[in-house]
N, CA, C and O atoms as a CHARMM CRD file, in Angstrom:
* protein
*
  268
    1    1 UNK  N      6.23000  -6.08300  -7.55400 PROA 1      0.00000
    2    1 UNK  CA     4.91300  -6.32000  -6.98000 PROA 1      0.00000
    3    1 UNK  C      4.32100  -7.59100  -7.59200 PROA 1      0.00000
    4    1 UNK  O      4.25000  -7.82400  -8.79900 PROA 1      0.00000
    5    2 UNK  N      3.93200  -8.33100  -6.66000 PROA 2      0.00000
    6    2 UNK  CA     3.45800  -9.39800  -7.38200 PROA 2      0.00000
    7    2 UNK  C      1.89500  -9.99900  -7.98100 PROA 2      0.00000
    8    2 UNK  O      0.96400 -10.14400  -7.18900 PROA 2      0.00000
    9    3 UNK  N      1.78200 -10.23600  -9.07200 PROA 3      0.00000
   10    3 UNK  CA    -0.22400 -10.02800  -9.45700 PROA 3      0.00000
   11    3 UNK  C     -0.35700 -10.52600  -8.32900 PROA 3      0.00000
   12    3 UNK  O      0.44000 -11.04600  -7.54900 PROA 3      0.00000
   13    4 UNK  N     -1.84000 -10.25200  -8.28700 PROA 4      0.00000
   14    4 UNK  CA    -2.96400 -10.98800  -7.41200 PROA 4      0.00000
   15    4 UNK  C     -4.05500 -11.81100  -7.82200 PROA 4      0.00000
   16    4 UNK  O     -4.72500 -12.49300  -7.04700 PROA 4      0.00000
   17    5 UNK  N     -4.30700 -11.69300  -9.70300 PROA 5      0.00000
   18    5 UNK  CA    -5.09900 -12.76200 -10.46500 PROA 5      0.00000
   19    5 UNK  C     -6.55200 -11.90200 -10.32700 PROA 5      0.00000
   20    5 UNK  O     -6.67200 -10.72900  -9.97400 PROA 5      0.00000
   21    6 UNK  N     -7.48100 -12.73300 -10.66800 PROA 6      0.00000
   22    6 UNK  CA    -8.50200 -12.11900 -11.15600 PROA 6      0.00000
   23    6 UNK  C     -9.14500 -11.90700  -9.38500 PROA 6      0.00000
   24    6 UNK  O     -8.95800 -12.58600  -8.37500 PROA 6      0.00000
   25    7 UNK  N     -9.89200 -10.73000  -9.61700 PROA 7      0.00000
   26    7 UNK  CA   -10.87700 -10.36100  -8.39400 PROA 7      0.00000
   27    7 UNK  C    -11.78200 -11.22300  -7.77200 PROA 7      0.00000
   28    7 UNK  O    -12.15900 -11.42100  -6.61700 PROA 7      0.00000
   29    8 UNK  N    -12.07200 -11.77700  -9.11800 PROA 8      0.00000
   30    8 UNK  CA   -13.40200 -12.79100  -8.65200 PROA 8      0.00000
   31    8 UNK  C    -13.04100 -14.30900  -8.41900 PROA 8      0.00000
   32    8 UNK  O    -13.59000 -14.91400  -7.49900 PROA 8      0.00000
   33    9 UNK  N    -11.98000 -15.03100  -9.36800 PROA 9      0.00000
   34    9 UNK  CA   -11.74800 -16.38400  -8.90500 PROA 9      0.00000
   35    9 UNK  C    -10.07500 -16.73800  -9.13900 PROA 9      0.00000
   36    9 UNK  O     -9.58600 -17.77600  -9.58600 PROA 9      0.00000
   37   10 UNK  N     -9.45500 -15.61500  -8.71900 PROA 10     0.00000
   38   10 UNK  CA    -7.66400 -15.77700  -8.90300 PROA 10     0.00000
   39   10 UNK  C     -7.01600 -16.24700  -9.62700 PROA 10     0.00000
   40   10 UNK  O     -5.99800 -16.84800  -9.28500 PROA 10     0.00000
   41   11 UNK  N     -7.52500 -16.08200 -11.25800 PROA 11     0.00000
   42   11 UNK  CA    -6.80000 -16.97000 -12.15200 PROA 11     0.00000
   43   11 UNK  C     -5.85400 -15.55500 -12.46800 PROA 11     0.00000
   44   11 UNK  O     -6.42000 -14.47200 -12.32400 PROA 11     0.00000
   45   12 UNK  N     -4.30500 -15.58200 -12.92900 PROA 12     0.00000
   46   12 UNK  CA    -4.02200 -14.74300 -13.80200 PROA 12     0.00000
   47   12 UNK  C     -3.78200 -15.05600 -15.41500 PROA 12     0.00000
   48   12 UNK  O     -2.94000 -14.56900 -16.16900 PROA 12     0.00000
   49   13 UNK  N     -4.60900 -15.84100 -15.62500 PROA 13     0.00000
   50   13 UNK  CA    -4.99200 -15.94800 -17.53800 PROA 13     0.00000
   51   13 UNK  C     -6.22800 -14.97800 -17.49300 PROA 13     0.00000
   52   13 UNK  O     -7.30200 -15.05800 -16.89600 PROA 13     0.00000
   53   14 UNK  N     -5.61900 -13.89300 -18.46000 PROA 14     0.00000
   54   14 UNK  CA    -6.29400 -12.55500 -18.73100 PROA 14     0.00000
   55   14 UNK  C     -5.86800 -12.06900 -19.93900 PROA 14     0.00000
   56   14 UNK  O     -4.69400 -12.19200 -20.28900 PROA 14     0.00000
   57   15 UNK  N     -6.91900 -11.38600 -20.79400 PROA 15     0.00000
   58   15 UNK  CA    -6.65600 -10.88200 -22.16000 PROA 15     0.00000
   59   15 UNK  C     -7.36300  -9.94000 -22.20100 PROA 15     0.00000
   60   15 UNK  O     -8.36300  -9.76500 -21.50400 PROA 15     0.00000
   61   16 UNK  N     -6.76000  -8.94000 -23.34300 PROA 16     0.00000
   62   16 UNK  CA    -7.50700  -7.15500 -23.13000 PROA 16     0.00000
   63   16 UNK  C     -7.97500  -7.55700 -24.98600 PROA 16     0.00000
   64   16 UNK  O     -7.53200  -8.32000 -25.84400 PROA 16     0.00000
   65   17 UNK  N     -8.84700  -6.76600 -24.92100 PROA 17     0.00000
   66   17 UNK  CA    -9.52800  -6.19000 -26.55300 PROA 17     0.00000
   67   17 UNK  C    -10.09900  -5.22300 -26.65500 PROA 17     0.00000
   68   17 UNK  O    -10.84900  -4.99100 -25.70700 PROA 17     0.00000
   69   18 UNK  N    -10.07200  -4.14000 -27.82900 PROA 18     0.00000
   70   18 UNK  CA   -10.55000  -2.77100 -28.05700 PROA 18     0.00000
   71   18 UNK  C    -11.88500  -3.13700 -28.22700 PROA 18     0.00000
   72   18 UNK  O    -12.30900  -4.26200 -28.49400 PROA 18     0.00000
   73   19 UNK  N    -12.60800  -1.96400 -28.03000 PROA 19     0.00000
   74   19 UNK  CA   -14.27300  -2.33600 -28.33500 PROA 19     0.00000
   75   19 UNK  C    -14.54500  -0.81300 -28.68300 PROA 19     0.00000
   76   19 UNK  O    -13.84500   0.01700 -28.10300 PROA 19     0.00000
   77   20 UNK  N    -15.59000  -0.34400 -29.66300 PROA 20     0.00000
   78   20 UNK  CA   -15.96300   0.57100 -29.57800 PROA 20     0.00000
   79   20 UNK  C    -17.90900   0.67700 -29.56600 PROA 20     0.00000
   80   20 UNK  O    -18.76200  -0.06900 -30.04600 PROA 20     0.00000
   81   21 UNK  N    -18.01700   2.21500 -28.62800 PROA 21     0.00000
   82   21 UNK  CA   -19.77200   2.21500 -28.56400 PROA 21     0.00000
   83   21 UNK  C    -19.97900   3.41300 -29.29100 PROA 21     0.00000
   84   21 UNK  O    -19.16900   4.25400 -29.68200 PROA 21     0.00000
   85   22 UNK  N    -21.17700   3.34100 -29.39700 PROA 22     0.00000
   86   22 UNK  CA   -22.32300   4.91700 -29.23200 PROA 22     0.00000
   87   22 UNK  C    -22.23800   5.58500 -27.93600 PROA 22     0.00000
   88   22 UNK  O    -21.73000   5.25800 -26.86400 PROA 22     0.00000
   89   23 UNK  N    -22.72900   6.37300 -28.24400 PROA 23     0.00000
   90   23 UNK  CA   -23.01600   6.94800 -27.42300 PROA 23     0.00000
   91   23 UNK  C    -24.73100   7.50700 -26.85600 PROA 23     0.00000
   92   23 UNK  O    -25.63100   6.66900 -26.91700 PROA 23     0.00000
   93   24 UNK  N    -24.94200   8.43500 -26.51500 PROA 24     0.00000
   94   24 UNK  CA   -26.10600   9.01800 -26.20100 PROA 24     0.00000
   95   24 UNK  C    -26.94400  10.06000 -27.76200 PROA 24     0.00000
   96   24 UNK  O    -26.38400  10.08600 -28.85700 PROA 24     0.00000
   97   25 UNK  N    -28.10600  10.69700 -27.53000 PROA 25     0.00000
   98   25 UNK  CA   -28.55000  11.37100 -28.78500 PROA 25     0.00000
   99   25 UNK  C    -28.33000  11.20500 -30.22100 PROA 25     0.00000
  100   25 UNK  O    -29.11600  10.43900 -30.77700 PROA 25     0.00000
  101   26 UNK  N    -27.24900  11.86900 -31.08600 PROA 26     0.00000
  102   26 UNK  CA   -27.29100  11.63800 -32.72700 PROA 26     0.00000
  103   26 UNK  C    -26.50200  10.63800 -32.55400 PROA 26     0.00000
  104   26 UNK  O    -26.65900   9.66900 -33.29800 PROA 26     0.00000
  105   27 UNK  N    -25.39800  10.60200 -31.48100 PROA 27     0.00000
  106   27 UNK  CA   -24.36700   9.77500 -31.96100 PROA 27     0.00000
  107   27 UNK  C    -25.19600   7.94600 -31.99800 PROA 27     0.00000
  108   27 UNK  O    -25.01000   7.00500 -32.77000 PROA 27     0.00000
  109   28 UNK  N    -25.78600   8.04800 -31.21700 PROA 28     0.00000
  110   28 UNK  CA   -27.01200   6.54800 -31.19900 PROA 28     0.00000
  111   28 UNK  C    -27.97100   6.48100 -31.93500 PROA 28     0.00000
  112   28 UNK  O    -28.53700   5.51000 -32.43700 PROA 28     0.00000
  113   29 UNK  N    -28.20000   7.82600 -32.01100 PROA 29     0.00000
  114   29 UNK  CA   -29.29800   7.57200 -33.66200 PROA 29     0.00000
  115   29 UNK  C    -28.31800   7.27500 -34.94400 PROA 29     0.00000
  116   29 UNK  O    -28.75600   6.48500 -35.78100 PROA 29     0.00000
  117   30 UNK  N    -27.22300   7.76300 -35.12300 PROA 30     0.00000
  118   30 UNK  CA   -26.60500   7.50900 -36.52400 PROA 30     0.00000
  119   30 UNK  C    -25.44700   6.29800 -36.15100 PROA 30     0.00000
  120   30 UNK  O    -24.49500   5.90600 -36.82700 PROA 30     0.00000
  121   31 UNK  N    -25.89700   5.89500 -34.87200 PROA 31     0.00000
  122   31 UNK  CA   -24.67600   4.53200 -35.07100 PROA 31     0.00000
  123   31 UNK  C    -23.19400   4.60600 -35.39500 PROA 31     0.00000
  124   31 UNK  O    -22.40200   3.82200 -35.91800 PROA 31     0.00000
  125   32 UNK  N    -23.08700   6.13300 -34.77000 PROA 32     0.00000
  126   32 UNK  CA   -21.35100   6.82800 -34.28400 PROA 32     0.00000
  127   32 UNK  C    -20.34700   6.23100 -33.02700 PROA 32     0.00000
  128   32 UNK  O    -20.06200   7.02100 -32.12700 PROA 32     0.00000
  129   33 UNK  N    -19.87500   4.99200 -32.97900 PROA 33     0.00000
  130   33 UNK  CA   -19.40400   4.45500 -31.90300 PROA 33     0.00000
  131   33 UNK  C    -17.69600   5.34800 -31.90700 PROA 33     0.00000
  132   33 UNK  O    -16.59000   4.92700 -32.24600 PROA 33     0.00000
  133   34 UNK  N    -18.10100   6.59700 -31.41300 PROA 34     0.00000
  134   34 UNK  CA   -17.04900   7.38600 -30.90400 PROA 34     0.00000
  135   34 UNK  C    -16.20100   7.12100 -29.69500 PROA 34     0.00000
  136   34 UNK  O    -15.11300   7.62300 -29.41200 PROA 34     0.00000
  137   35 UNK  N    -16.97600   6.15300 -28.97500 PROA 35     0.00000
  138   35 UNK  CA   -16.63500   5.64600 -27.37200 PROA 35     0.00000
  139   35 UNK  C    -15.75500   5.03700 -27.32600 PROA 35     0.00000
  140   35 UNK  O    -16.22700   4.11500 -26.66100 PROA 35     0.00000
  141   36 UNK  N    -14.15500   4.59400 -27.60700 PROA 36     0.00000
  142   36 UNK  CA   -13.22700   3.74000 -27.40000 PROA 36     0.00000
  143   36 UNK  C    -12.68300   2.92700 -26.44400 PROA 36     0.00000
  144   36 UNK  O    -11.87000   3.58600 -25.79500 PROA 36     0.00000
  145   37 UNK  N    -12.75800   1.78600 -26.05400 PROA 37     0.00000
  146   37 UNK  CA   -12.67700   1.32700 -24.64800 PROA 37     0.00000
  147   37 UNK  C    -11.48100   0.15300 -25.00500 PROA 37     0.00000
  148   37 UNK  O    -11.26600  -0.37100 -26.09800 PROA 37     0.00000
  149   38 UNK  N    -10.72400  -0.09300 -23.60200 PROA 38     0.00000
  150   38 UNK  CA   -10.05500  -1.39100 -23.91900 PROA 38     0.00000
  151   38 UNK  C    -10.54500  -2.28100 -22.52700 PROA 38     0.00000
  152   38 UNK  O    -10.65000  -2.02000 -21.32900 PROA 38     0.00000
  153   39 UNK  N    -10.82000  -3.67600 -23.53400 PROA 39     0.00000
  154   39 UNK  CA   -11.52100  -4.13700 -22.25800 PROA 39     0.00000
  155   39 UNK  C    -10.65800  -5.39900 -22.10600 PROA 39     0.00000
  156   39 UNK  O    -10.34800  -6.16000 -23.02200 PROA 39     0.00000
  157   40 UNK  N    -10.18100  -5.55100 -20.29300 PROA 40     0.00000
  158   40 UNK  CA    -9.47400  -6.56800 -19.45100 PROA 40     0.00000
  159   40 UNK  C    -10.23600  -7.45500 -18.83200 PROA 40     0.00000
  160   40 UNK  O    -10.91300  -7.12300 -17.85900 PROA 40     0.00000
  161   41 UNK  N    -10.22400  -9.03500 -19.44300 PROA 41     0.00000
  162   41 UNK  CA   -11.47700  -9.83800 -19.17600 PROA 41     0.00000
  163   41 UNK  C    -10.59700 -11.12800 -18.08600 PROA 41     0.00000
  164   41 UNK  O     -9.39400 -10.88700 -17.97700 PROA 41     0.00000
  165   42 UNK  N    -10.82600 -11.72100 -17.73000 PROA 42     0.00000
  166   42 UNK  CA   -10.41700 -13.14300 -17.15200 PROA 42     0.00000
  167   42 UNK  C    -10.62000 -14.00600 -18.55200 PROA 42     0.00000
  168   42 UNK  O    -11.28900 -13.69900 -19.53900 PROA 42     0.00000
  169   43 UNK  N    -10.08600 -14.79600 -18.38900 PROA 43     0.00000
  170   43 UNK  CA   -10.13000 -15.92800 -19.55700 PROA 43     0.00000
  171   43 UNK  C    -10.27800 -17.07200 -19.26800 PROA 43     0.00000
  172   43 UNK  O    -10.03800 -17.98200 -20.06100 PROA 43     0.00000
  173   44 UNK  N    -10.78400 -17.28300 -17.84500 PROA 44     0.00000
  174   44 UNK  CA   -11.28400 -18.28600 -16.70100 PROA 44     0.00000
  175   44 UNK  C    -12.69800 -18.68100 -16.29400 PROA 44     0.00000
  176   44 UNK  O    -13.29100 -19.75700 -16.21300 PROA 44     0.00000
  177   45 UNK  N    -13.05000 -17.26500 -16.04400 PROA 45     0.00000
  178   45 UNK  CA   -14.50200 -16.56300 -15.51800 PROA 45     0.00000
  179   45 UNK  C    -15.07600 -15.77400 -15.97000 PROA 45     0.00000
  180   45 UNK  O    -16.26200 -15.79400 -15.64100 PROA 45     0.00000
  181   46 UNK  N    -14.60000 -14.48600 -17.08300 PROA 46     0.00000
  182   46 UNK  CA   -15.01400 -14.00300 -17.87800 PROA 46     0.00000
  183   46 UNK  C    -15.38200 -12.59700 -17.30700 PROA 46     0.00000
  184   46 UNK  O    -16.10700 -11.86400 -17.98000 PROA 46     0.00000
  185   47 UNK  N    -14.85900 -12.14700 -15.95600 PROA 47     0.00000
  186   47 UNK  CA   -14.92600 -11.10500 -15.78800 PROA 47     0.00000
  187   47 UNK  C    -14.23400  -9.97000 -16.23900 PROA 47     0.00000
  188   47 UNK  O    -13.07700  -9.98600 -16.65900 PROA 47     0.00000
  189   48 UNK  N    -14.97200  -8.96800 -16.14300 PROA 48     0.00000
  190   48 UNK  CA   -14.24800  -7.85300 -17.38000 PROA 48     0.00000
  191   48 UNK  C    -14.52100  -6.64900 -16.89100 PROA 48     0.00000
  192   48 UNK  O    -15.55400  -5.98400 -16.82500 PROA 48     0.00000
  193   49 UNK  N    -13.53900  -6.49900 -16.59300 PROA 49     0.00000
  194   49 UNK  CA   -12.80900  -4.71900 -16.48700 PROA 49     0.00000
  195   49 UNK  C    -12.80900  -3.13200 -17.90100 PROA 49     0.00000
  196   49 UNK  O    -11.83900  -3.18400 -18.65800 PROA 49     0.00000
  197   50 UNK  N    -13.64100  -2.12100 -18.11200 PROA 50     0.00000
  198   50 UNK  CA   -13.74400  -1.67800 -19.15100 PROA 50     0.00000
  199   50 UNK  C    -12.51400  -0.19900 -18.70800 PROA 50     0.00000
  200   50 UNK  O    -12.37400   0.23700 -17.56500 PROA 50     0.00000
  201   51 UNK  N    -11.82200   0.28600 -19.86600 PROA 51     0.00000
  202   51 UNK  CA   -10.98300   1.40000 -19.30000 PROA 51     0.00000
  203   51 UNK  C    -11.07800   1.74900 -20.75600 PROA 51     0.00000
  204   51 UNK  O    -11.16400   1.11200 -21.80600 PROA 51     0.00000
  205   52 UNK  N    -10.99900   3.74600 -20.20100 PROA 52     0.00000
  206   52 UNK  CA   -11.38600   4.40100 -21.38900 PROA 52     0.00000
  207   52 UNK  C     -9.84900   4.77000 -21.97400 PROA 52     0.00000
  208   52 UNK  O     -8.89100   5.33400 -21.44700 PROA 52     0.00000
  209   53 UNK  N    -10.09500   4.09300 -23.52800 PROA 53     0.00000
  210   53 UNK  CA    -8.43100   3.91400 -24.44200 PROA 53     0.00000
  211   53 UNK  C     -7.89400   5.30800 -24.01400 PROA 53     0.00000
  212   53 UNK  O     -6.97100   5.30300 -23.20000 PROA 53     0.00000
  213   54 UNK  N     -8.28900   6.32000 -24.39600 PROA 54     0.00000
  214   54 UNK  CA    -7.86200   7.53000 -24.30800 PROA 54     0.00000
  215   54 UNK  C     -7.09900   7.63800 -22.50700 PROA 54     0.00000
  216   54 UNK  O     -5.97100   8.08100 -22.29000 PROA 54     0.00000
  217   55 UNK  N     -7.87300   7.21600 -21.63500 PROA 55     0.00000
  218   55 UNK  CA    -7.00400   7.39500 -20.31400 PROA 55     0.00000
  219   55 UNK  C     -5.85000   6.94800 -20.23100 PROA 55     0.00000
  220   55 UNK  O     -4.77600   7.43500 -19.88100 PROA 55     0.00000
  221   56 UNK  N     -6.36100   5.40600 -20.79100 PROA 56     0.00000
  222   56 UNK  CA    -5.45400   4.00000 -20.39700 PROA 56     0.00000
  223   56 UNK  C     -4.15200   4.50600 -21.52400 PROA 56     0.00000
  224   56 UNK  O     -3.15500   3.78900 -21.61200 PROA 56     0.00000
  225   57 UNK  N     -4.24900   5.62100 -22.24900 PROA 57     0.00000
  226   57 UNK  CA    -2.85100   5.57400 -23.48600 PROA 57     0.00000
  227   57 UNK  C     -1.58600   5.48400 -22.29900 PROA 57     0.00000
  228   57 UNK  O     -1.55600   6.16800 -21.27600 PROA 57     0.00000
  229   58 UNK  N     -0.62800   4.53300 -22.68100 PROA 58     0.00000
  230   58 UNK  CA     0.79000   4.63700 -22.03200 PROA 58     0.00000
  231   58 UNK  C      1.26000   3.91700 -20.58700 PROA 58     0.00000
  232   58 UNK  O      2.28200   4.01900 -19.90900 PROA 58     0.00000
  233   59 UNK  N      0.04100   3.15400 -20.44400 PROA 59     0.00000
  234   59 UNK  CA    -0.43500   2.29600 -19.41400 PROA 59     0.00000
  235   59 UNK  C     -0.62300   1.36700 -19.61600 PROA 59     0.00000
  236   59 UNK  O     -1.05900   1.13400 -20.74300 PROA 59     0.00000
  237   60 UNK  N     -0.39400   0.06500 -18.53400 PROA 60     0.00000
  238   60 UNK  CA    -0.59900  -1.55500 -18.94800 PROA 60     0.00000
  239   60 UNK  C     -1.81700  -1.68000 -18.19400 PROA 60     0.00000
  240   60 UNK  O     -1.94000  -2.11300 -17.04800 PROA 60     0.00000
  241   61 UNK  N     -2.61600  -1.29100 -18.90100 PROA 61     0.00000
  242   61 UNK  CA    -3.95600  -2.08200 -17.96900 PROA 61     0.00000
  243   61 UNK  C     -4.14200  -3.34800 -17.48400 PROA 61     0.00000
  244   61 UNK  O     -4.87500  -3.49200 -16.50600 PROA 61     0.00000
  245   62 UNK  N     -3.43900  -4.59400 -18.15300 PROA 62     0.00000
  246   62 UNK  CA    -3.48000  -5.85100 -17.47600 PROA 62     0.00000
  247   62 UNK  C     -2.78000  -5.49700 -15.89200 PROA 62     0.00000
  248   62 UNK  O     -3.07900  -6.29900 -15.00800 PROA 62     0.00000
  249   63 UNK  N     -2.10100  -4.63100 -15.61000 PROA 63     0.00000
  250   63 UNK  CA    -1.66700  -4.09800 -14.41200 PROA 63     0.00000
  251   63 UNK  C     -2.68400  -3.68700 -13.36600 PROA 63     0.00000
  252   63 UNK  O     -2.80900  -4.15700 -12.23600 PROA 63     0.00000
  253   64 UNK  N     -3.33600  -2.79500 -13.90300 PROA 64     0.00000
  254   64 UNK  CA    -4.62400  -2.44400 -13.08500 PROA 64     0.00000
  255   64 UNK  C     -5.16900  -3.26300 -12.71900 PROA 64     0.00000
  256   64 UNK  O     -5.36700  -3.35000 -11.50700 PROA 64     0.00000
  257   65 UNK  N     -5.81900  -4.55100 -13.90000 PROA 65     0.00000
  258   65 UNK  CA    -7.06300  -5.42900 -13.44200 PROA 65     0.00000
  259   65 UNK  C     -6.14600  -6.48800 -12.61300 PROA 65     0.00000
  260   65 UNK  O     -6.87600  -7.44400 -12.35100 PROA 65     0.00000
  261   66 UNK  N     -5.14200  -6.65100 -12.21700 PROA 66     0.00000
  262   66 UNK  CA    -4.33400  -7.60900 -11.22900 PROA 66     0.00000
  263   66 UNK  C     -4.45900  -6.64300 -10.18800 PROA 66     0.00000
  264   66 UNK  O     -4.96800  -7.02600  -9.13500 PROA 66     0.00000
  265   67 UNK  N     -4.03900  -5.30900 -10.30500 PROA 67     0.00000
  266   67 UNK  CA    -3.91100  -4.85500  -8.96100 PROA 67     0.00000
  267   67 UNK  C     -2.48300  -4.70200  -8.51800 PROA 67     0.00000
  268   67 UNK  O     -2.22900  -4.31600  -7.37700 PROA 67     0.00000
């Protein structure tokens, strides 16, 4: 299958990075970023795709955000 590049301006220069958040109630009052995400950005345009680590385990997400 062949990419299709970014959604918004068809580059396929793309890079993923872990990020972690808070969440809602104590976990945002005590600054618990339990939320694990890996995020698939363009490196062109800067658009960015967020996928939750825990789903994405065993998966190429640069796959997804091409399509």
């Amino acid at each position: 299958m062949k990419q299709q590049g970014c959604m918004k301006c068809g580059s396929t220069n793309a890079a993923q990075k872990e990020i972690a958040t808070t969440g809602t109630g104590l976990s945002k009052m005590f600054d618990i970023q339990h939320n694990q995400f890996l995020v698939v950005y363009c490196k062109n345009c800067g658009y960015s795709e967020f996928y939750n680590k825990q789903a994405a385990r065993g998966s190429n997400v640069l796959d997804l955000f091409f399509g």
